[in-house]
C-alpha positions in Angstrom: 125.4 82.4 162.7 128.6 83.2 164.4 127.2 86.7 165.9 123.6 84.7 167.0 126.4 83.1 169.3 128.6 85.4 170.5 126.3 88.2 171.3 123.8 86.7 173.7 127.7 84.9 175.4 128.9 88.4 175.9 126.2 90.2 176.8 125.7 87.2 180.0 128.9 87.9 181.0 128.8 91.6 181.1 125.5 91.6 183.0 126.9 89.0 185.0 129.9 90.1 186.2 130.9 87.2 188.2 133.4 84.2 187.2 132.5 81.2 186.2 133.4 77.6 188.2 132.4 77.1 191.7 133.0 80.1 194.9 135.2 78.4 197.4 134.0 77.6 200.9 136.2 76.5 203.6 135.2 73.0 204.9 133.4 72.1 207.7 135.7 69.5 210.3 133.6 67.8 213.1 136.3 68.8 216.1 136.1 67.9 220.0 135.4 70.3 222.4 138.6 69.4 224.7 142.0 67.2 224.0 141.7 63.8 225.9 144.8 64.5 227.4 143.7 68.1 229.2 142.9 66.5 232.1 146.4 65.2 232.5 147.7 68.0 231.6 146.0 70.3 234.4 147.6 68.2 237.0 151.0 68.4 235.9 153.7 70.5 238.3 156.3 72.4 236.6 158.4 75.4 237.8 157.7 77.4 234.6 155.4 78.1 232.1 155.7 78.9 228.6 154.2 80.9 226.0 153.1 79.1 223.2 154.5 82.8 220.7 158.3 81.7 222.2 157.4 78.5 223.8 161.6 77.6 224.1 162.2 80.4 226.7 159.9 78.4 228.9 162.1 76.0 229.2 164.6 77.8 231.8 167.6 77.0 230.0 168.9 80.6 228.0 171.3 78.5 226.0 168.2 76.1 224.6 166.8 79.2 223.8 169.9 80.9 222.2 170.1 78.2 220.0 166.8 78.5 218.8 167.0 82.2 218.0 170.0 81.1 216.2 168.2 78.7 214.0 165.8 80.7 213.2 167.9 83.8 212.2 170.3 81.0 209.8 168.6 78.1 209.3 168.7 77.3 205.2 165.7 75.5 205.5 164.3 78.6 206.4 165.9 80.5 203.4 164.4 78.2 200.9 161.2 78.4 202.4 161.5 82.6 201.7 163.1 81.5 198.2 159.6 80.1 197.4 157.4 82.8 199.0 159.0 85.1 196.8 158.0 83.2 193.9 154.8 82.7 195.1 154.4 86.3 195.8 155.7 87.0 191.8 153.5 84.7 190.4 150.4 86.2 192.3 151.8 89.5 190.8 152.0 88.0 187.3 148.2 87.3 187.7 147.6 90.9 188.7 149.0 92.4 185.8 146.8 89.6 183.5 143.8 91.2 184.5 145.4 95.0 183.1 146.1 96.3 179.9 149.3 96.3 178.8 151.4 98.9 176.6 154.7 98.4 175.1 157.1 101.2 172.8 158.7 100.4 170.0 160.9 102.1 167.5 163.1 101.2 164.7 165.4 103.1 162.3 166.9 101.1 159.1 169.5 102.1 156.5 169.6 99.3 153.4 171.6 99.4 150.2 169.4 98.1 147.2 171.0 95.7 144.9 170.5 96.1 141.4 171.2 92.7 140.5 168.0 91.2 141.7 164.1 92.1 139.9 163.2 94.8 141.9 166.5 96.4 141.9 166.8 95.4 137.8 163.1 97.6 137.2 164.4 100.5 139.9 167.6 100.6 138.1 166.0 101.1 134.3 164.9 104.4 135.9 167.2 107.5 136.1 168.4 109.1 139.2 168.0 105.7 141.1 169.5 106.2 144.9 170.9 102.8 145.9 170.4 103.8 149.6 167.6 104.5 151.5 166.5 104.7 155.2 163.6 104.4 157.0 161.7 105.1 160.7 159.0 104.4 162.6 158.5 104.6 166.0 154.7 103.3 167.7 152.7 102.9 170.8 150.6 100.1 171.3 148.2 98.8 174.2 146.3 95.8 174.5 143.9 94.3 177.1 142.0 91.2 177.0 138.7 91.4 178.6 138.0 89.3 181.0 134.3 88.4 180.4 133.8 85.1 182.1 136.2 85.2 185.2 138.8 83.0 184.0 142.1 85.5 184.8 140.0 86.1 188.0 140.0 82.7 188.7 143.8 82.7 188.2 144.7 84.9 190.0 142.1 83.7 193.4 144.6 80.7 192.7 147.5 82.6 192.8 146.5 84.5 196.3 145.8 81.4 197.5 148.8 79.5 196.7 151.0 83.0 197.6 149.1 82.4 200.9 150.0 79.1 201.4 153.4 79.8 200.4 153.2 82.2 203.3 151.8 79.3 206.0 154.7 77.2 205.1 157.2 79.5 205.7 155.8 79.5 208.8 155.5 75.9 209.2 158.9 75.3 208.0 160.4 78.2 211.1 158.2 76.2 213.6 159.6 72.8 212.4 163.0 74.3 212.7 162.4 75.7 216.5 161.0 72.6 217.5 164.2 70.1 215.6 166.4 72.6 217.3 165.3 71.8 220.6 164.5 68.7 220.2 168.4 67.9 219.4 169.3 70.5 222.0 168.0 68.5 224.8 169.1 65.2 223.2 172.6 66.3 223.4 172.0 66.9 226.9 170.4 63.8 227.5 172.8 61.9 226.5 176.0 64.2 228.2 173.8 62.6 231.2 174.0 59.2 230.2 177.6 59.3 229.4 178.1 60.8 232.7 176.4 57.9 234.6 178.1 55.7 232.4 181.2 57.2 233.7 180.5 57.3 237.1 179.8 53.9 236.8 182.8 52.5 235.2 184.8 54.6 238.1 182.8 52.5 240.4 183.7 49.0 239.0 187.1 50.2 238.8 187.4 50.8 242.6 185.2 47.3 243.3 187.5 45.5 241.0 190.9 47.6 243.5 189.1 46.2 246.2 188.5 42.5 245.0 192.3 42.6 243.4 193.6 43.8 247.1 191.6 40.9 248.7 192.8 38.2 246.3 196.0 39.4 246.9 195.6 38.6 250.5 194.2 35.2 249.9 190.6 36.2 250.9 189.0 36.2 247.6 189.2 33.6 244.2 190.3 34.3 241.1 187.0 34.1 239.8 185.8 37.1 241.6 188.6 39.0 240.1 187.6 38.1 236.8 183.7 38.8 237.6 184.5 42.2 238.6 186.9 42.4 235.3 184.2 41.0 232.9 181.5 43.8 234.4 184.2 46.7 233.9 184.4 46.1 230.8 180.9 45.8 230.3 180.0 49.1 231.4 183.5 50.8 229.9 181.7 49.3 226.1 178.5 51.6 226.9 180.8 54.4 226.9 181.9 54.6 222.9 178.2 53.9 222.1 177.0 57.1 223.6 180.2 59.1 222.5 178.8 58.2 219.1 175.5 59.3 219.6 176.3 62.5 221.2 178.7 63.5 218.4 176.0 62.6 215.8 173.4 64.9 217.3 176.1 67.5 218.2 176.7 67.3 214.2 173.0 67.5 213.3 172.4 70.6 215.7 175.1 72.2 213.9 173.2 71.5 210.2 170.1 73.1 211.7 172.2 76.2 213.3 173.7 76.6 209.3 176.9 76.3 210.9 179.8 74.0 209.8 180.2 70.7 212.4 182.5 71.3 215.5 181.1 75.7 215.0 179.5 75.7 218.4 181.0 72.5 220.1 182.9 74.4 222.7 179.9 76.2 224.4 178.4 72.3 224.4 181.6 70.5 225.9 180.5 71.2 229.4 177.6 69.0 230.8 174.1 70.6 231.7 171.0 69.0 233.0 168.7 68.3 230.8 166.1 71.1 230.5 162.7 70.9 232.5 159.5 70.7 230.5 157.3 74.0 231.4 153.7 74.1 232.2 151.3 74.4 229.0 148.3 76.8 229.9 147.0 78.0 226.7 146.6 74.7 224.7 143.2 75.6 223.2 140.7 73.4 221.9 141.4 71.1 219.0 139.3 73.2 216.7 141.9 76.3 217.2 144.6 74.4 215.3 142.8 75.0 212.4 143.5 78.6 212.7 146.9 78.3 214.5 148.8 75.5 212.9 150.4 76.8 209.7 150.8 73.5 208.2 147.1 73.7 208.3 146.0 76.9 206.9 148.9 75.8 203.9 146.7 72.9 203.2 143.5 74.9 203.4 144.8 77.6 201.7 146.2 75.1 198.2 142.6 73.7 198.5 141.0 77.0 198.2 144.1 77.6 195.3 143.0 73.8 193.2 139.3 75.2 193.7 140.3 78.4 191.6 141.8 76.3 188.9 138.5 74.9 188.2 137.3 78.2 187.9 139.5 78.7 185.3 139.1 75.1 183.1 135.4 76.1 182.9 136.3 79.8 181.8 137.9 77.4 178.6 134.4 76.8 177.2 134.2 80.4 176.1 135.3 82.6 174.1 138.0 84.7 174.9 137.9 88.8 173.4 140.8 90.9 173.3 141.6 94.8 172.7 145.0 96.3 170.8 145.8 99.6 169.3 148.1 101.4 167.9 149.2 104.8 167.3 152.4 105.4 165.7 154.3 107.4 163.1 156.6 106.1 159.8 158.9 107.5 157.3 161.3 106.8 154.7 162.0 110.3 153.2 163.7 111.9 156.7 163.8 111.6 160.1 162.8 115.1 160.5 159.4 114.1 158.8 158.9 111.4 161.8 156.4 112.9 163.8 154.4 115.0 160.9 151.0 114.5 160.2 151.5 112.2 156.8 153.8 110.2 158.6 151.5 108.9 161.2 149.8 105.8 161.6 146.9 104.1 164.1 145.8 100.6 164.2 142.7 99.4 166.4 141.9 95.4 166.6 139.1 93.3 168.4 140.5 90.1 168.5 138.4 86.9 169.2 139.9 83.6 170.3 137.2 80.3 171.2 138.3 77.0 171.5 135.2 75.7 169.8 135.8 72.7 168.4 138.0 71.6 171.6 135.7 70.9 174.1 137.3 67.2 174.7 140.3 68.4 175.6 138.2 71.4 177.6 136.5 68.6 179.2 139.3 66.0 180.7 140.8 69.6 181.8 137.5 70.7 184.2 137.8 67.0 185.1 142.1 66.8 186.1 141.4 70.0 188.4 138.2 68.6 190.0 140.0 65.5 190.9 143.2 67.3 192.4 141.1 69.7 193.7 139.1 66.2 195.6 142.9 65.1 196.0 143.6 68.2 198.4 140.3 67.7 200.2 140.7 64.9 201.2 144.7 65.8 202.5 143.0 68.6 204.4 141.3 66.8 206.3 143.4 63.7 206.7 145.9 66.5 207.7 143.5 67.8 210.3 143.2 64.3 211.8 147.2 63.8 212.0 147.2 67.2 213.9 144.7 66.3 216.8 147.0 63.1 217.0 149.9 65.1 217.0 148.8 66.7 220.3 147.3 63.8 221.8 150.3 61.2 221.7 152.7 64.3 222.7 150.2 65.3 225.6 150.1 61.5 227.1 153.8 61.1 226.0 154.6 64.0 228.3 152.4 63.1 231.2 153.6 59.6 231.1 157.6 60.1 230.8 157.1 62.5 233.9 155.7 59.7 235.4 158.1 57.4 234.4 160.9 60.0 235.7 159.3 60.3 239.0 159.1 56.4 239.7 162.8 55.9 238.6 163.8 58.6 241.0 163.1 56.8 243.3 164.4 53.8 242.1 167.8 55.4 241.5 167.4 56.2 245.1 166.5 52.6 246.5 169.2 51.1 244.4 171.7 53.3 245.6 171.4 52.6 249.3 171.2 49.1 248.2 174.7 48.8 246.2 176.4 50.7 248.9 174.5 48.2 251.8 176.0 45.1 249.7 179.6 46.3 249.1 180.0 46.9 252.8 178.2 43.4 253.9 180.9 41.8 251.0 183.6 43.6 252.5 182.1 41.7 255.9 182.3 38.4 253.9 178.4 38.5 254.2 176.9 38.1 250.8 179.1 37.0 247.7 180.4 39.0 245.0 177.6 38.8 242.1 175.4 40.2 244.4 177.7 43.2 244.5 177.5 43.1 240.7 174.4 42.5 240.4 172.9 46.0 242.5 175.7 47.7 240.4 174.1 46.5 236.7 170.8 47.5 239.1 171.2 51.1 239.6 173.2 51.6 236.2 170.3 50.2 234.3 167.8 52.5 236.5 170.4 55.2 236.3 170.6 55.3 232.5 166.5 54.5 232.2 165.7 57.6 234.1 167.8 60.5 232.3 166.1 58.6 229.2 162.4 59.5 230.9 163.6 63.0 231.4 164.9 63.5 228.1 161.7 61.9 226.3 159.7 64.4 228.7 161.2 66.9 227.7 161.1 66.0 224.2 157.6 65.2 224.9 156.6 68.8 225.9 158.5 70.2 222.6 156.5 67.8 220.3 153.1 69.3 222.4 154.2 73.0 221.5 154.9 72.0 217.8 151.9 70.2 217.5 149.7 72.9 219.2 151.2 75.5 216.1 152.9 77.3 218.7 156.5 79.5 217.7 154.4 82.5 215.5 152.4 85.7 216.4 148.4 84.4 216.5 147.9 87.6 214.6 149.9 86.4 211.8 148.4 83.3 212.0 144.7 85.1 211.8 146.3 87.5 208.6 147.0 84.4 206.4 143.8 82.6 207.7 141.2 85.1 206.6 142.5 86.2 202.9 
């Protein structure tokens, strides 16, 4: 009854040929033709440009990008992320060699003392000439193989590409990531060295109004309560000051984290200000249906869906029966080692081995069903991750138009204000127009100050987010080389 079964099962699957559990195809995404935020892209000015391979040189600044090859050269997030491709890349070579035979060696010499005091050695001993000690050798080759009739070590190991694969994408994720947090904090710590520094300039400015009110009152032409005004906003401006000390040390400590260098490593080629690095012109954005194929994030989670796909492959390959091949050829003695490799002394084995989980199909079962439900788990995170991606790009494209904007406008503010403040201290100096007024276009211009090295630090920020989100900071061909295995 047994043979009826198995022989028509193994002769399908050698006429077959294929693996059982369903071929993998890539899924289809409805994309746009064009980013909503192109247009406002085209009509953005910038002195450079960048390409999206090293998109951090655009930026003009050669420290920025110093940094950043930096990072990406000691980064440990970086070094864990190689730690796991190289599991992933022994695992997909464990698969491999499932699919060969394999042989092993083995050899063995003994040397025992027989006890006469037990039954055996009682009987041996009754007879005359009995040699307590004997020895014995054996040395043997064997080699097995288990044939893979119904695809499931194929199946494993499609699995095991893919997931080597995705291992790959992430490492590449994880150095983009790491390029774009690097210069993210890079121009933070800049931004806020700008902020300080109008903060700064401004509390040297209330210092000199509240010289010049102190020098009045002194003369009689001002009140007390001016003096105090003028003390009361010092003060407020000098508490700003410790506030952004704070923040700058905290990002200069979280640069150093990325740059796998201990806090205070690269302070000194930081301590002197620089302006905050200008956003470059982004020509080759692409359409939103090119981040499928050059955002590694992306082809990682396309690449464990083709993986969990595989595994199904290899739950089905569970309802049948599983034939293996051994032999053996080999050689034994216990008279003398010099009789080892004679012709009495050898030995061969040959086995066909059978192993079908018959009466297990339950378990079989609620197995095909776990890997079709991760496997609809990972779909769906495909393309919920494809979603997050055009959104990526689109909040950092309108971001970036719209700080620039922002930037401009206060410029000009800055501007205005300025005039103003200095057009108010000299009419007060004139007895014209009353100390808060003087205050007043000083809070003005510090609050426009401050607002607009914010807009060109988020715009700036902005444009890194764009370059992250578009999968620039790898080669496009090794983008293409993990997207088409």
């Amino acid at each position: 009854m047994l043979q009826r079964i198995l022989v028509p099962l193994i002769a399908t699957g050698l006429l077959a040929g294929c693996a059982v559990g369903p071929d993998y195809a890539r899924p289809d995404m409805a994309m746009p033709q064009q980013y909503r935020g192109w247009q406002g892209l085209e009509q953005r000015t910038a002195a450079g440009s960048a390409d999206l391979r090293a998109w951090w040189t655009g930026f003009g600044d050669p420290q920025l990008a110093g940094f950043v090859t930096l990072a990406l050269a000691q980064n440990l997030d970086l070094a864990q992320a190689s730690a796991r491709v190289a599991q992933a890349r022994a695992a997909l070579g464990a698969a491999n060699a499932a699919l060969l035979p394999s042989g092993n060696v083995s050899a063995q010499a003994a040397r025992a003392h027989q006890s006469v005091e037990t039954p055996l050695g009682q009987v041996l001993n009754s007879r005359p000439g009995l040699d307590r000690y004997g020895s014995a050798y054996e040395a043997n080759l064997g080699a097995s193989w288990e044939v893979d009739l119904f695809g499931g070590l194929r199946r494993g190991r499609e699995a095991a590409l893919a997931e080597y694969q995705a291992s790959e994408a992430s490492a590449a994720a994880t150095r983009l990531a790491v390029a774009a947090q690097t210069a993210d904090i890079y121009i933070s710590i800049r931004g806020l060295q700008t902020r300080l520094g109008v903060a700064r300039r401004q509390v040297q400015t209330q210092q000199q109004l509240l010289s010049t009110v102190n020098l009045l009152y002194g003369k009689g032409l001002a009140a007390e309560l001016q003096v105090r005004q003028a003390e009361g906003a010092l003060a407020q401006v000098q508490a700003s000051v410790p506030v952004l000390e704070a923040g700058l040390d905290t990002a200069m400590n979280a640069l150093h984290v990325m740059l796998g260098a201990s806090p205070g490593t690269h302070r000194a080629e930081l301590a002197e200000a620089g302006a905050i690095p200008v956003a470059p012109q982004i020509h080759d954005s692409g359409t939103p249906g090119d981040l499928l194929r050059r955002r590694p994030d992306l082809i990682a989670a396309e690449r464990r869906l083709a993986a969990s796909n595989a595994r199904i492959g290899v739950a089905v390959a569970e309802y049948y029966p599983k034939l293996s091949l051994s032999g053996m050829l080999g050689s034994a003695t216990s008279v003398a080692s010099g009789n080892l490799f004679t012709g009495g002394a050898s030995q061969a084995a040959a086995v066909l081995g059978l192993r079908w989980r018959l009466f297990d199909f339950g378990r079989i079962d609620a197995q095909i069903d776990l890997a079709k439900g991760q496997d609809a788990e990972l779909l769906g995170a495909y393309r919920l991750a494809v979603l997050r991606a055009t959104e990526d790009v689109e909040n950092a494209l309108s971001a970036l138009v719209k700080r620039e904007e922002q930037a401009r406008v206060l410029a000009q503010g800055v501007g205005s204000l300025g005039r103003a403040r200095s057009a108010s201290f000299a009419a007060y100096q004139h007895g014209v127009v009353s100390l808060i007024e003087v205050l007043q276009a000083d809070d003005s211009l510090l609050r426009a100050s401050d607002a607009k090295a914010q807009a060109q630090t988020e715009a700036a920020r902005a444009a890194v987010t764009a370059f992250k989100a578009l999968g620039g900071g790898w080669e496009p061909s090794e983008s293409r080389a993990v997207a088409s295995r």
